[in-house]
C-alpha positions in Angstrom: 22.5 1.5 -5.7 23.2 4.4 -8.2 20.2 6.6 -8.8 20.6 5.4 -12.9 20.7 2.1 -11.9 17.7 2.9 -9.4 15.7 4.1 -12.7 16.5 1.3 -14.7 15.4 -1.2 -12.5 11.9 0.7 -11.7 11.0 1.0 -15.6 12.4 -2.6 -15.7 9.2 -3.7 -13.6 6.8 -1.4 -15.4 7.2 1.9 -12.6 7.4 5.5 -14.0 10.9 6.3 -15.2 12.0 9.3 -12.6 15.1 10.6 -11.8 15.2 10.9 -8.1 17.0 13.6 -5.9 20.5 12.2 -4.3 19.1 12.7 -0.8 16.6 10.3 -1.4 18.3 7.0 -0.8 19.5 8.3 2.8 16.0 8.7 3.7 14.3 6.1 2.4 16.9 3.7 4.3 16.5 6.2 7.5 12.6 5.5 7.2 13.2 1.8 7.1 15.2 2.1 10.1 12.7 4.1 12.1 9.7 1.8 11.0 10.9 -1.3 10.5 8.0 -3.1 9.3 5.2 -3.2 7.0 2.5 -0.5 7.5 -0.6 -3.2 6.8 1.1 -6.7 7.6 3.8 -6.2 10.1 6.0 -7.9 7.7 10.1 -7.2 8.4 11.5 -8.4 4.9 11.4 -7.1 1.7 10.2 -3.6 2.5 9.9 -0.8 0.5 9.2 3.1 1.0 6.2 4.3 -0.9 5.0 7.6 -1.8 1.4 8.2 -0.8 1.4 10.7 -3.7 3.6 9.4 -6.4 6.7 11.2 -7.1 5.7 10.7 -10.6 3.1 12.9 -10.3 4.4 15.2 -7.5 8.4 15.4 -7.4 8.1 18.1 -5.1 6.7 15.8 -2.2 9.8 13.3 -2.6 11.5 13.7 0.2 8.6 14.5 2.4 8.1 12.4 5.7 4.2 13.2 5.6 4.3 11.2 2.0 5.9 8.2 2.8 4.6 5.1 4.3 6.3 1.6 4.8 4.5 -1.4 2.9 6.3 -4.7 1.9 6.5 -6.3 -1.3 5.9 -10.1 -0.2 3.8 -10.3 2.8 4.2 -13.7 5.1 -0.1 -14.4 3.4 2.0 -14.2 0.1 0.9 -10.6 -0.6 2.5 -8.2 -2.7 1.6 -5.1 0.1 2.9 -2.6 -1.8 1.5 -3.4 -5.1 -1.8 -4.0 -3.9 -2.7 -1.5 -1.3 -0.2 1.4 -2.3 -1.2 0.6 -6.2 -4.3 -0.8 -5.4 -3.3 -3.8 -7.8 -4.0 -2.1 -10.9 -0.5 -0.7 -12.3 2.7 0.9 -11.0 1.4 4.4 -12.0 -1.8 3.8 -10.0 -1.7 4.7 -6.2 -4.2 4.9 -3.3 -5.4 8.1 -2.0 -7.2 6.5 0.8 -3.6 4.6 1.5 -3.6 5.7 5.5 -6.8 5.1 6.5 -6.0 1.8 4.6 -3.1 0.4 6.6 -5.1 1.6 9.7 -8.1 -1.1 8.8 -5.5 -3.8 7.5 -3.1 -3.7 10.4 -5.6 -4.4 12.5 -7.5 -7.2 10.3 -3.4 -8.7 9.4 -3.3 -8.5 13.5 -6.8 -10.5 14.1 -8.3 -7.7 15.8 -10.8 -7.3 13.3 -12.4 -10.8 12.6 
């Protein structure tokens, strides 16, 4: 998908309109590959590559590893992962600072190691 096209679609569902670098596509689908599942559910479908820190806010950090995590958009519990943990449910422009120590806690109540 074109980076235009990209764009489009994003405002389309209420995101931040942002123009994102060309390289951006290769990693995102690089980081899928390497961590192919969601970073809370375990989830394999549907995933998407969020930015920790919003490139909205912070372009420079768009292509960094350290800023990306993997979260799904339709869990198998019929959650929308990314929305409500990496936005925390609020709006697309939103995002959770605490997102890390987050999946951490959710992986392992998703899991059934926490009760």
């Amino acid at each position: 998908m074109n980076t235009t096209l990209m764009m489009l679609k994003d405002i389309a569902v209420g995101k931040p309109a942002v123009r994102r670098n060309p390289k951006w596509e290769h990693l995102r689908d690089e980081e899928v590959r390497l961590h192919p599942y969601c970073s809370i559910c375990g989830n394999t479908t549907k995933l998407n590559v969020h930015h920790k820190l919003p490139f909205h806010l912070f372009p420079m950090l768009e292509l960094e590893r350290s800023n990306l995590i993997v979260l799904c958009e339709k869990s198998p519990h019929n959650v929308n992962c990314h929305y409500v943990f990496g936005h925390l449910g609020l709006s697309w422009s939103h995002y959770n600072p605490t997102i890390d120590e987050d999946a951490k806690y959710l992986w392992k109540m998703f899991s059934g190691v926490i009760k």
